[in-house]
C-alpha positions in Angstrom: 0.0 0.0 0.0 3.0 2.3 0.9 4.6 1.9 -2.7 1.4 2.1 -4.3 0.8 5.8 -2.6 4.4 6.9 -3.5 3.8 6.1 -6.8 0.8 7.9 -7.1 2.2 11.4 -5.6 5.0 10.9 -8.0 2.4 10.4 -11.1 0.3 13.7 -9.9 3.3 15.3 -9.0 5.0 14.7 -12.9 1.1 15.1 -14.8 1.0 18.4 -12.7 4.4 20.0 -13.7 3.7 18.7 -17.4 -0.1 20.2 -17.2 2.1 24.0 -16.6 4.6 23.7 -18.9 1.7 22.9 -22.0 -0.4 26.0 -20.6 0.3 28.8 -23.2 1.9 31.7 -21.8 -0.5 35.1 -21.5 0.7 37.8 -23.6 1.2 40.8 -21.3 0.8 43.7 -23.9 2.2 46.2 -21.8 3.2 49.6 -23.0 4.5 50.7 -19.8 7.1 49.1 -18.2 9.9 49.8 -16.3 11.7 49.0 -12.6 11.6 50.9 -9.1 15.0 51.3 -7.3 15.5 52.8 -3.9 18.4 54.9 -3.0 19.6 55.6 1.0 21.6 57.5 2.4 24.5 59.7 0.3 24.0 57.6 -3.7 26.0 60.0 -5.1 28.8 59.2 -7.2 32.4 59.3 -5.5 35.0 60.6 -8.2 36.5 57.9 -10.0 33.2 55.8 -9.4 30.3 54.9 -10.9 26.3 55.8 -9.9 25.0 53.0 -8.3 21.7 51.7 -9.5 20.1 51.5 -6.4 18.6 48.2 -4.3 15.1 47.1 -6.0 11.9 48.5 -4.2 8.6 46.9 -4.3 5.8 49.5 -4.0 2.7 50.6 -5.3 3.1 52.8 -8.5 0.2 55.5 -9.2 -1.0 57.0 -12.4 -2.7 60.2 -12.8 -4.4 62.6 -15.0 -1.7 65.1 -15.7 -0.8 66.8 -12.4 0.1 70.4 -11.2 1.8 71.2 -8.1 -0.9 73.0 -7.2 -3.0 70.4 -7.1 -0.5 68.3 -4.1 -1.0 68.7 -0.7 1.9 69.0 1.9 4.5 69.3 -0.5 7.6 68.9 1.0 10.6 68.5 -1.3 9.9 65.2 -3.3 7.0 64.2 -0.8 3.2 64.8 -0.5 0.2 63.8 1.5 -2.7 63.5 -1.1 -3.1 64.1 -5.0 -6.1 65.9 -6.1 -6.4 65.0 -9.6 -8.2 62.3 -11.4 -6.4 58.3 -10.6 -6.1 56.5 -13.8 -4.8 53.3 -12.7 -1.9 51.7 -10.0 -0.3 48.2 -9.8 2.3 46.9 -7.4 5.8 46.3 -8.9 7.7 42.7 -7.8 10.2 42.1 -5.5 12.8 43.6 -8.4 10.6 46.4 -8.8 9.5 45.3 -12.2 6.4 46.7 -13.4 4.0 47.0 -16.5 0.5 48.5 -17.5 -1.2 49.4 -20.4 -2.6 52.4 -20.6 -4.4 54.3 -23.2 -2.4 56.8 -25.4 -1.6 60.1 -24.0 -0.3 62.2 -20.9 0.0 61.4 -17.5 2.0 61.6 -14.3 3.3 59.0 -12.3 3.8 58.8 -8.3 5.1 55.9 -5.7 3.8 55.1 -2.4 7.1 55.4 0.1 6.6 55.7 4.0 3.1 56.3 4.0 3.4 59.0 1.7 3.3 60.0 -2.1 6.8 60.2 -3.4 7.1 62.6 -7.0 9.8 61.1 -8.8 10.6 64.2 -10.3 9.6 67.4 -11.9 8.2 68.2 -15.1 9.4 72.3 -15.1 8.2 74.7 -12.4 4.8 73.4 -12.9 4.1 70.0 -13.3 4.8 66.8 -11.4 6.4 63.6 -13.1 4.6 64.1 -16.7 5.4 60.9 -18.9 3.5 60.0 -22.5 2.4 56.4 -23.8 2.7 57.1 -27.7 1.2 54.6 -30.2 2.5 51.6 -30.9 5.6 52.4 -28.9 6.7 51.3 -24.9 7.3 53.7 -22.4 10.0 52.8 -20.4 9.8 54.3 -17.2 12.2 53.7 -14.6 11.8 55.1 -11.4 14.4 56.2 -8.5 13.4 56.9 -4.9 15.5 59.0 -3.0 14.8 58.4 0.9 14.9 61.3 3.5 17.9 59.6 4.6 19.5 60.8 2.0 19.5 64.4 3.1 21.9 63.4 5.7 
């Protein structure tokens, strides 16, 4: 009896791996993608050195309708407390802070949730915050560096 149940978890165990690898692959038509890295502390460059990339950072990544500053309260530096403009969309990027969306074709800005807060990966002139564009038939690559507040020391 003890052989015949070993050889059945073996045979569910094989038909089960095989039943995965036949299943056809989904096609992830993304036209957004792109990875999240965290920097701490000082990540600038030492002469003779290279940038580092920073350490991946899974997060939750937010897209908006085109955003002014106006329009983000409690700005402070790179942070805010709440967006008042229209949410399109956000996902979660993976443990390497891969990503991808599809999104329809235009303008919008992009945001990352970091200690509780909004973080604006950066500034689109003296008005805007993180403008990007998803162009037809093209992918955005959008990679995105979070500077901590530990970095200001």
């Amino acid at each position: 009896m003890e052989n015949c149940l070993k050889y059945m978890l073996k045979a569910s165990l094989f038909f089960s791996i095989i039943a995965c690898a036949v299943l056809p692959k989904p096609q992830l038509n993304y036209n957004l993608i792109g990875q999240v890295f965290e920097h701490k502390y000082n990540s600038m460059p030492q002469p003779g050195s290279t940038s580092k990339k920073g350490s991946p950072l899974a997060t939750t990544i937010y897209i908006y309708a085109p955003t002014k500053l106006q329009q983000l309260e409690n700005l402070n530096g790179a942070f805010c407390s709440r967006i008042n403009s229209t949410l399109i969309t956000s996902f979660v990027s993976d443990s390497l802070g891969y990503y991808g969306s599809k999104l329809n074709i235009g303008k919008y800005s992009v945001f990352v949730k970091y200690d509780n807060t909004y973080y604006i990966p950066y500034f689109s002139g003296a008005e805007w915050a993180s403008l990007f564009e998803v162009k037809e038939s093209e992918k955005t690559e959008l990679n995105i560096n979070v500077y901590s507040l530990t970095n200001n020391q």
